[in-house]
Structure formats: C-alpha cells, structure tokens
C-alpha positions as CSV (number, residue, x, y, z in Angstrom):
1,X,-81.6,14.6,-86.5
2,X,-79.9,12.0,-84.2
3,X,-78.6,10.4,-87.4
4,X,-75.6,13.1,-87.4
5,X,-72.0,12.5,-86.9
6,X,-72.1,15.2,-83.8
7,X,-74.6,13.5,-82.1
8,X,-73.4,10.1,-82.5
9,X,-70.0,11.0,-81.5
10,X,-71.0,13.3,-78.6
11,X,-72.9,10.5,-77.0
12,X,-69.9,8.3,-77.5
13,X,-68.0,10.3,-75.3
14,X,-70.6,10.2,-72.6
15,X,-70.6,6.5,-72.9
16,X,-67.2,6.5,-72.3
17,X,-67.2,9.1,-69.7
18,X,-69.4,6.9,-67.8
19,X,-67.5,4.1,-68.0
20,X,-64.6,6.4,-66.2
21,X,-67.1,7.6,-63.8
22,X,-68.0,4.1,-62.7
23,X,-64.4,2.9,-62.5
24,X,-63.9,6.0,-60.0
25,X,-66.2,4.8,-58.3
26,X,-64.9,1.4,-57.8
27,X,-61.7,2.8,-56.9
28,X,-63.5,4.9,-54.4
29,X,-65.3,2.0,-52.6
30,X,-61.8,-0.2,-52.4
31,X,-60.3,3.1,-50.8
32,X,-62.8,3.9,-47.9
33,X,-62.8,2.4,-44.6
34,X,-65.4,-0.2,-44.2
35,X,-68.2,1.1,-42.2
36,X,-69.2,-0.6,-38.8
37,X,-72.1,-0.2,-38.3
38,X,-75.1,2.7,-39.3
39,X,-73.1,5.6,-37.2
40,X,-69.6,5.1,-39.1
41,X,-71.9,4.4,-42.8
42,X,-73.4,8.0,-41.7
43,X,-69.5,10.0,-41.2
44,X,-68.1,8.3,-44.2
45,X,-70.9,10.9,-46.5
46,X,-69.1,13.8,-46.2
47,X,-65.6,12.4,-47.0
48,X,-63.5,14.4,-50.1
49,X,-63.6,10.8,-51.9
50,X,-67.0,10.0,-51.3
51,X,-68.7,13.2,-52.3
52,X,-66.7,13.0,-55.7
53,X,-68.1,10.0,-56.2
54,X,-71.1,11.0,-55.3
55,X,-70.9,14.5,-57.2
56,X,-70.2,12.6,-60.6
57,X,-72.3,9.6,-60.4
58,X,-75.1,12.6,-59.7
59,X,-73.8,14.3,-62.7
60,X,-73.8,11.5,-64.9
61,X,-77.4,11.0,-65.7
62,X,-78.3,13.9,-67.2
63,X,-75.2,12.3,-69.9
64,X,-76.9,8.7,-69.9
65,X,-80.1,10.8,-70.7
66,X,-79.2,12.7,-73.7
67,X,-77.0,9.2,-74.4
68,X,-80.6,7.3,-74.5
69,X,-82.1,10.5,-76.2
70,X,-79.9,9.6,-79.1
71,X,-80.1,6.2,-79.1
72,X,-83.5,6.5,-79.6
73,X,-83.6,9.1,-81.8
74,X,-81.7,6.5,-84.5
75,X,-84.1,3.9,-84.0
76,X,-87.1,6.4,-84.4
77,X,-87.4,6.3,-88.1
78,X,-87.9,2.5,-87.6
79,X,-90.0,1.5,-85.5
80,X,-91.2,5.1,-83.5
81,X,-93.8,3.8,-81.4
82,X,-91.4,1.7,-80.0
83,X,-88.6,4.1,-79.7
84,X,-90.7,6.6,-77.9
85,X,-91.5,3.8,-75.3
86,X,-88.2,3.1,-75.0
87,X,-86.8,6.5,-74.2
88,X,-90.2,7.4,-71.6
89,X,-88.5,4.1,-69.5
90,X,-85.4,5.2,-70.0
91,X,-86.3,9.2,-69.0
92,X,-87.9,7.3,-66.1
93,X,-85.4,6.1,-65.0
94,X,-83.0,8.4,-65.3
95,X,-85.4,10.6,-63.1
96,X,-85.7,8.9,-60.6
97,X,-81.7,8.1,-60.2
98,X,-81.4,12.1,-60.2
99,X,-83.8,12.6,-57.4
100,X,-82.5,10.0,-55.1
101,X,-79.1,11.0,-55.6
102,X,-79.5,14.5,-55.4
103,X,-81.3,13.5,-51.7
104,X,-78.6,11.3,-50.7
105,X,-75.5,13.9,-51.7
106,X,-77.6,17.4,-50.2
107,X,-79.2,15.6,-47.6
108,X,-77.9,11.9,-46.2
109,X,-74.6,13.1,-46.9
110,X,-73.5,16.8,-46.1
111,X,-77.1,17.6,-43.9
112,X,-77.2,15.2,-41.8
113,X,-73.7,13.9,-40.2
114,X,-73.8,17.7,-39.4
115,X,-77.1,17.3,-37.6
116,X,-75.8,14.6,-35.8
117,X,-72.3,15.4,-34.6
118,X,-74.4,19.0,-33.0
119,X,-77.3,16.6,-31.3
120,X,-77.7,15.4,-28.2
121,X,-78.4,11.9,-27.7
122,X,-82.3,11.6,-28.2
123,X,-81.4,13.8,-31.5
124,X,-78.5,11.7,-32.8
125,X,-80.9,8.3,-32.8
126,X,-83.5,10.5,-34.6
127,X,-80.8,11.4,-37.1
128,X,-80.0,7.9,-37.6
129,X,-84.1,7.0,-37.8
130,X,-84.2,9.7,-40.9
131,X,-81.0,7.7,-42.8
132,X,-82.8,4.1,-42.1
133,X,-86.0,5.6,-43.7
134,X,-84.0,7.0,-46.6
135,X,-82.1,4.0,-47.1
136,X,-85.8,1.5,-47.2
137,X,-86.9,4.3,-50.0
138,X,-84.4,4.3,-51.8
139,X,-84.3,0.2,-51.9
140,X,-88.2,0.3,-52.7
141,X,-87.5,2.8,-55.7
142,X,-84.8,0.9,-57.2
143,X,-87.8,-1.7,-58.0
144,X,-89.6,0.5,-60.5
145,X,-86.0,2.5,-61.2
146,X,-84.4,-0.8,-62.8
147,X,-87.6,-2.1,-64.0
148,X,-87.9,1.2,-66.3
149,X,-84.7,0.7,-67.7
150,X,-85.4,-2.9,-68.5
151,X,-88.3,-2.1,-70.6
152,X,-86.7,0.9,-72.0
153,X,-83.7,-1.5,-72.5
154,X,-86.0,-4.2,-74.4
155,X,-88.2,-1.4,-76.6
156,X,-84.7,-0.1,-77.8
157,X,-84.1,-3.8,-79.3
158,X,-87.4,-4.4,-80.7
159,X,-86.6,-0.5,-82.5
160,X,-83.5,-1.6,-83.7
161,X,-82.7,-3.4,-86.7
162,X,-82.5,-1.7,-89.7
163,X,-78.7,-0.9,-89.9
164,X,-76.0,-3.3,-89.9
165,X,-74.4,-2.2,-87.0
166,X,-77.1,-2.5,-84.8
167,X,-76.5,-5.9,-83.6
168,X,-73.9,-3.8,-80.9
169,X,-76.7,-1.9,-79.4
170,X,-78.8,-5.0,-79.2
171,X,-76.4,-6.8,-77.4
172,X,-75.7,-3.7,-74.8
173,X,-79.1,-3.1,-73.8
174,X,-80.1,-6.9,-74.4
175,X,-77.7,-7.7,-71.8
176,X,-78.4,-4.9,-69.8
177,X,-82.2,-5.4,-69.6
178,X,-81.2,-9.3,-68.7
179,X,-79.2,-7.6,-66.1
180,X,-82.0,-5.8,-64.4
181,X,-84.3,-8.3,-64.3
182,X,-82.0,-11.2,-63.0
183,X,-81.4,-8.9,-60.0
184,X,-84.7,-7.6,-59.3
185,X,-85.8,-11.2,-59.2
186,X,-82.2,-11.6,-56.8
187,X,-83.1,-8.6,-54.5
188,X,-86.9,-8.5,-54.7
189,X,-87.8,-12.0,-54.8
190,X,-85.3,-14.8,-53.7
191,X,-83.5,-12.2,-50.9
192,X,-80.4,-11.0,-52.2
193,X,-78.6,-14.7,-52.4
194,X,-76.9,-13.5,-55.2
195,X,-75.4,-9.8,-53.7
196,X,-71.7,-11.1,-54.1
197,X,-71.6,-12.0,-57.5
198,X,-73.5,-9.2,-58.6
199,X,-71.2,-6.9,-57.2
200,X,-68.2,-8.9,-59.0
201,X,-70.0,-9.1,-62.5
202,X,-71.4,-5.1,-61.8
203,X,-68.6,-3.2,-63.2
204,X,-67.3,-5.8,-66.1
205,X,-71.1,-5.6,-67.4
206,X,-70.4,-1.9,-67.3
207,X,-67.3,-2.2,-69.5
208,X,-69.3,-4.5,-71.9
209,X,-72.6,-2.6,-72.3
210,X,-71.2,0.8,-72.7
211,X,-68.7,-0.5,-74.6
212,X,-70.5,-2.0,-77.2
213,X,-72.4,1.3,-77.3
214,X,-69.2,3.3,-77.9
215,X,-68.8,1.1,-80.6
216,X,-72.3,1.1,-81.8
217,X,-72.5,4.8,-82.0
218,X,-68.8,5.2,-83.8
219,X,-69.4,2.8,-86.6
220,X,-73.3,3.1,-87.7
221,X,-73.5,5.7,-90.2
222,X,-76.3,8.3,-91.7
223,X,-78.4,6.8,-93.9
C-alpha cells in the first residue's frame, strides 16, 4: 500500500515541509528578544512570531506521523515485526510532542501571561510557579519522548534493506537515533556540557536527516 508513488511522494513533501518549518523556527529564535529572566521568557508566548512558530511546529507532527506511517509501511513486507516496533516508537513519540505542545501553545503561552498581567502580586508568583512546573515536565518527558524515537529510529534500520535505495533511510534515522541518544546521555547524564554544540549541529542534522529521506522516498521504487 505504502509502496505507491502517492504515498512516497506525499510524504516527501512533508519531509520537506518540515525542514521549512524548522528553518522558521530558527529564524524565529534569532529574531526575538532574549528573555531576562522567567517573567520576560513568560510575555514573549503570546508574540505574533512566536505563536507561528509555535502553531506550525504543533502542526507538524501529525506530518512526521503519517511521514513514519509510510516509512514503515515500505519496510513492512520485510521485516514486519520490526516495522511495527518501529512505528509504535515513532507514534510514541510523536504523541507525546503533540500533547506538550498543545499545553505549551493553549496554555503556557496564550492562558497564562493573561493570568498574570490581571494578578495581583501573590497571583503573578503563582503564575510563574505553574510555568516552572510545566517547564520540569516537559524536560522529564523529553527522556522517554527522544528515547521512543531512538528505538523507533534503530527498528526502521534493522527493517530496512531490501531495496537499493535504502541505504538513504538508514543513514537518516541511523544518524538520527545516534542523535538522540548522544544527547540524552548530554542532558540526562553528564549535565548538559554539551547544550552549545547541540544547538549549532541541531538544525544542520535537520537538513541531513530529512534530506536524505526526501531523497529516499523520491528514488526507491514499487517493487
């Protein structure tokens, strides 16, 4: 089924509108004021740019999940135990991203610097209480968030094979499942000494992983 032209092709073009997604949101972070402190990181939520970004990044992963759905779907016929794992960490994750984000654009961003510019004082510190515990859950779910995709990541390459293109897709989600785990390790083990250069290399492994997916998806064929 996944095999088809249509599908390949459609879930090309999400991989590609991704990529444009995530550039947007480079773009945004280089464009808004750096935030001093928690009470200036709280008025920055509801800001034209940021909500866009927000909005689409939201958006995006009901894409990545018909984009894994597919890429699954062609190693099925393969190796379908495998596939199947693959796409349940993948659905995982994509869950997950959905629900935080949906939190943090509804709530941490149009809710609550509303609540806090109409509070009195007592009221604004709770407000900025709520957006310290949101931020520590959201940092605790990234652990099983990334680790999902990592193992989805690493079940899609142990599916794939069986076409001569499919050395692309290994690469992408090879690299991507290294990418994962290298910074779980980074933020979950050894303290985040490595925040910097992960936030150089982020968007460059973007272009490279969804790339070589783009390409993966355009040049395998039906068998």
């Amino acid at each position: 089924m996944f095999e088809t032209r249509t599908h390949r092709l459609a879930a090309a073009a999400v991989a590609v509108l991704y990529i444009a997604i995530q550039s947007f949101q480079s773009f945004v972070f280089t464009r808004l004021p750096e935030a001093e402190g928690t009470v200036q990181a709280l008025l920055q939520g509801p800001l034209p740019l940021n909500l866009a970004r927000a909005t689409l990044m939201l958006l995006s992963f009901f894409g990545l999940a018909y984009l894994y759905l597919v890429a699954c779907g062609l190693a099925f016929r393969r190796k379908p135990l495998a596939a199947v794992a693959a796409f349940l960490g993948f659905f995982a994750f994509c869950l997950l991203e959905l629900q935080l984000r949906s939190v943090e654009l509804f709530y941490v961003y149009l809710e609550l610097p509303k609540l806090y510019q109409a509070a009195t004082a007592a009221g604004q510190v709770r407000v900025l209480e709520i957006q310290s515990v949101f931020q520590a859950v959201q940092h605790a779910l990234y652990f099983p968030l990334g680790l999902a995709q990592a193992l989805g990541s690493i079940a899609l390459c142990a599916a794939l094979g069986g076409h001569r293109f499919d050395w692309l897709a290994r690469l992408a989600f090879g690299l991507n499942a290294a990418r994962l785990l290298l910074r779980s390790l980074d933020v979950y083990v050894l303290g985040t000494r490595f925040d910097t250069l992960y936030s150089v290399l982020y968007l460059p492994l973007v272009y490279v992983i969804f790339g070589a997916t783009v390409a993966w998806l355009c040049l395998r064929r039906e068998t």
